[in-house]
N, C-alpha and C positions, 0 to 999 in steps of 0.2 A: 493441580488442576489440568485437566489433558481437552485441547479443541478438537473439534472434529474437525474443521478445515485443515489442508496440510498441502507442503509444496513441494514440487520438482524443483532437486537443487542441478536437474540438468537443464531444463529448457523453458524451468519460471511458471511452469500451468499449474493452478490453485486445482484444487480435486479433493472429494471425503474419502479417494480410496488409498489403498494402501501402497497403490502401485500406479506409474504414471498412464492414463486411458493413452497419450501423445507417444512418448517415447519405450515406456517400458520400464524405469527406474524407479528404484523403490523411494517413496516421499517421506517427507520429514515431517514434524507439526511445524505450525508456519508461527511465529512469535511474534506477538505484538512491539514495533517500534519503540524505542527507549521513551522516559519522562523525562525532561529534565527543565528545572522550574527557571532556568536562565534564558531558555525558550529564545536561541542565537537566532532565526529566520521571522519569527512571532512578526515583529515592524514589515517585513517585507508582505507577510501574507496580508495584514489589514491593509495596507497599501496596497494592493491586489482587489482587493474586496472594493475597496470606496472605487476604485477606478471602473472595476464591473457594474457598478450600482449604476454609478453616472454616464458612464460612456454605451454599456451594454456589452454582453460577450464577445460581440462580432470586429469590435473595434479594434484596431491595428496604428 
C-alpha cells in the first residue's frame, strides 16, 4: 500500500510531491510509527491527559 503523504529526509517537511517544495530533495513515503501492544509511554500520556482535563492546557 503506497501514501501519498511523503517526507524530506533532509530538512523533515511533510509534502505530496516528489521533490522537497523547501530544499530540493528527493522525499521518501513517510511510515507510520511502530505498534507495539507493551505501549512503554501509554501511563505517562493518560497522566498527561487527566492533568489537561483538570488543570487546563495553560497550566505550568
Amino acid at each position: 500500500m503506497h501514501t501519498l503523504i511523503r517526507k524530506c529526509p533532509k530538512c523533515g517537511t511533510y509534502t505530496l510531491k516528489l521533490t522537497c517544495p523547501n530544499c530540493g530533495e528527493k522525499t521518501l513515503e513517510a511510515l507510520p510509527p511502530r505498534f507495539s501492544p507493551e505501549d512503554r509511554f501509554g501511563k505517562y500520556r493518560r497522566m498527561l491527559k487527566k492533568e489537561v482535563k483538570a488543570y487546563g492546557a495553560n497550566y505550568s
